[in-house]
C-alpha positions as YAML, in Angstrom:
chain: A
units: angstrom
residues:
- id: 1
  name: UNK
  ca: [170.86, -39.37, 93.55]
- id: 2
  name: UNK
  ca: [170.29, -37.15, 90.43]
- id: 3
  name: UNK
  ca: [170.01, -38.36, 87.41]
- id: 4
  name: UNK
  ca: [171.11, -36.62, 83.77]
- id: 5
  name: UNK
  ca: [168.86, -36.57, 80.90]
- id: 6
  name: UNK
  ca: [169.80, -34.85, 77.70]
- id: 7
  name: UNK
  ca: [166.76, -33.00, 75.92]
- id: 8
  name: UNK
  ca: [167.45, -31.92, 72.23]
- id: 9
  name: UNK
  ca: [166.28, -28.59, 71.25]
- id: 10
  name: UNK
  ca: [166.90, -26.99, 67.79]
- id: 11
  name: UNK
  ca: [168.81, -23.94, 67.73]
- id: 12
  name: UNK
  ca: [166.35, -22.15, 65.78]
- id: 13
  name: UNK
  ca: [164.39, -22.77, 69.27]
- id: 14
  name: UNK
  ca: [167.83, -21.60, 71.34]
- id: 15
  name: UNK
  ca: [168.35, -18.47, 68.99]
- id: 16
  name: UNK
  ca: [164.55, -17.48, 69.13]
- id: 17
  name: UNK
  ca: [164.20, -17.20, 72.71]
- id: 18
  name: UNK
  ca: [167.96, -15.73, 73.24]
- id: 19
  name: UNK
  ca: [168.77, -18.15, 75.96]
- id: 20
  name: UNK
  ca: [171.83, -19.93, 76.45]
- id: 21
  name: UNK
  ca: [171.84, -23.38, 77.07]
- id: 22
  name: UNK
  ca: [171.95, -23.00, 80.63]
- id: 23
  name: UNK
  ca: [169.30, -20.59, 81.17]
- id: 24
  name: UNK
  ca: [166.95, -22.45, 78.71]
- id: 25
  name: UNK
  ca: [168.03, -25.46, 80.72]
- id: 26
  name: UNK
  ca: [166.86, -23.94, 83.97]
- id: 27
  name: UNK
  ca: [163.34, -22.40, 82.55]
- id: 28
  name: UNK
  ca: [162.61, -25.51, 81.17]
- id: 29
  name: UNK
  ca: [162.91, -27.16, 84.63]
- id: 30
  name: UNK
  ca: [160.90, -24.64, 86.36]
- id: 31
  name: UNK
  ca: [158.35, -24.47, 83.61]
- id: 32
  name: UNK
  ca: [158.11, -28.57, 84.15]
- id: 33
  name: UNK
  ca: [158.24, -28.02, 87.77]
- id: 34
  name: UNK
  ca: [155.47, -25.23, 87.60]
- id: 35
  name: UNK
  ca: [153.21, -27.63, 85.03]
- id: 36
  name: UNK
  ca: [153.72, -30.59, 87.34]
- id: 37
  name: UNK
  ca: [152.60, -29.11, 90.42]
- id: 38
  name: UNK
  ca: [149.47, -27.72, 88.55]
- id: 39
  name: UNK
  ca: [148.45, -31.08, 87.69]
- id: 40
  name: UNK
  ca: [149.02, -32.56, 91.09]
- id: 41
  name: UNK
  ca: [151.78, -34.80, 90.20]
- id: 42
  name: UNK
  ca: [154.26, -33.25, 92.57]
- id: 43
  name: UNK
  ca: [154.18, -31.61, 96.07]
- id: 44
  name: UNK
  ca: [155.14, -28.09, 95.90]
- id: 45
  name: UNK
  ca: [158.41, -28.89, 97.87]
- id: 46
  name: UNK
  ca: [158.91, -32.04, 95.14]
- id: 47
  name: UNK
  ca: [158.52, -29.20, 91.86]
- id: 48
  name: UNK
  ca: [160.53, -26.32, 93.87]
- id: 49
  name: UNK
  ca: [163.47, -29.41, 94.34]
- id: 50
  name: UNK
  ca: [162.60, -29.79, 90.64]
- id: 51
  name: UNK
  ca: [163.00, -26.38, 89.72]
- id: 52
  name: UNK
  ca: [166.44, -25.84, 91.97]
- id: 53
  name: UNK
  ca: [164.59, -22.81, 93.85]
- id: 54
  name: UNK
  ca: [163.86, -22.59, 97.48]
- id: 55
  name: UNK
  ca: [160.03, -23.37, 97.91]
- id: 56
  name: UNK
  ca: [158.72, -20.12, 99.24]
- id: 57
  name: UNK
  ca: [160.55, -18.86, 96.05]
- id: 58
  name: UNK
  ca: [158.57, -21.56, 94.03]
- id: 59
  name: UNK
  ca: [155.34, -20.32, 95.66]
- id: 60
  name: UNK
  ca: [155.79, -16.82, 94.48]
- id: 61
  name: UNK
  ca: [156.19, -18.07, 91.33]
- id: 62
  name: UNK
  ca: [153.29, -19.84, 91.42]
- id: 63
  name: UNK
  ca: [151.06, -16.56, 91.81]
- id: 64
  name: UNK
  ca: [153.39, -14.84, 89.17]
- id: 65
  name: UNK
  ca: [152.20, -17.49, 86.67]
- id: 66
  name: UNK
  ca: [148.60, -17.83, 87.62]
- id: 67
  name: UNK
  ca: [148.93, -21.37, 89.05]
- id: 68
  name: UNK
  ca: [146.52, -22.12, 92.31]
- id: 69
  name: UNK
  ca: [148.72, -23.02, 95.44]
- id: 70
  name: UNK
  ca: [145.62, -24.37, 97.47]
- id: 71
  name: UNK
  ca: [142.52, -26.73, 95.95]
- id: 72
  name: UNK
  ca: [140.30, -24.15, 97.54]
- id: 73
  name: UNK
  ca: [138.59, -21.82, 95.28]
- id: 74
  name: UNK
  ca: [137.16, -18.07, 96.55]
- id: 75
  name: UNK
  ca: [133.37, -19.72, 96.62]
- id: 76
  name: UNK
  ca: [134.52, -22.37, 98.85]
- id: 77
  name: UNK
  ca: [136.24, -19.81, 101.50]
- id: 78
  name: UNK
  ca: [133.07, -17.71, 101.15]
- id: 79
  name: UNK
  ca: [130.63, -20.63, 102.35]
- id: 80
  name: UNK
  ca: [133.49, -21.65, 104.90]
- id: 81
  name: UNK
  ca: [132.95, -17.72, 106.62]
...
């Protein structure tokens, strides 16, 4: 089930960033998708449903915007090898 919620934005907003309400609609769910998965709060299946992209699309985007896809961090592969 999918549920509607209405988010008011002020045109000002809409005119700065020269979206139309249906692209602004769709960044703003896969910037909420891309900020929820950074915090842990979804899976990254969960935030690419969120975000209405295919998940291996979701993980490139990911590494296009600097978010982490794995807790592991360079130092901790190092001492791993």
């Amino acid at each position: 089930m999918e549920e509607i919620l209405t988010l008011r934005i002020p045109s000002e907003i809409q005119q700065h960033l020269n979206r139309t309400p249906e692209e602004l609609s769709r960044d703003l769910r896969l910037y909420a998708a891309l900020m929820m998965f950074r915090l842990g709060k979804l899976s990254s299946g969960a935030a690419a449903e969120l975000a209405g992209v295919p998940r291996v699309m979701f993980l490139d985007l990911c590494a296009e915007y600097g978010i982490a896809i794995s807790p592991i961090t360079p130092d901790d592969l190092r001492q791993e090898v």
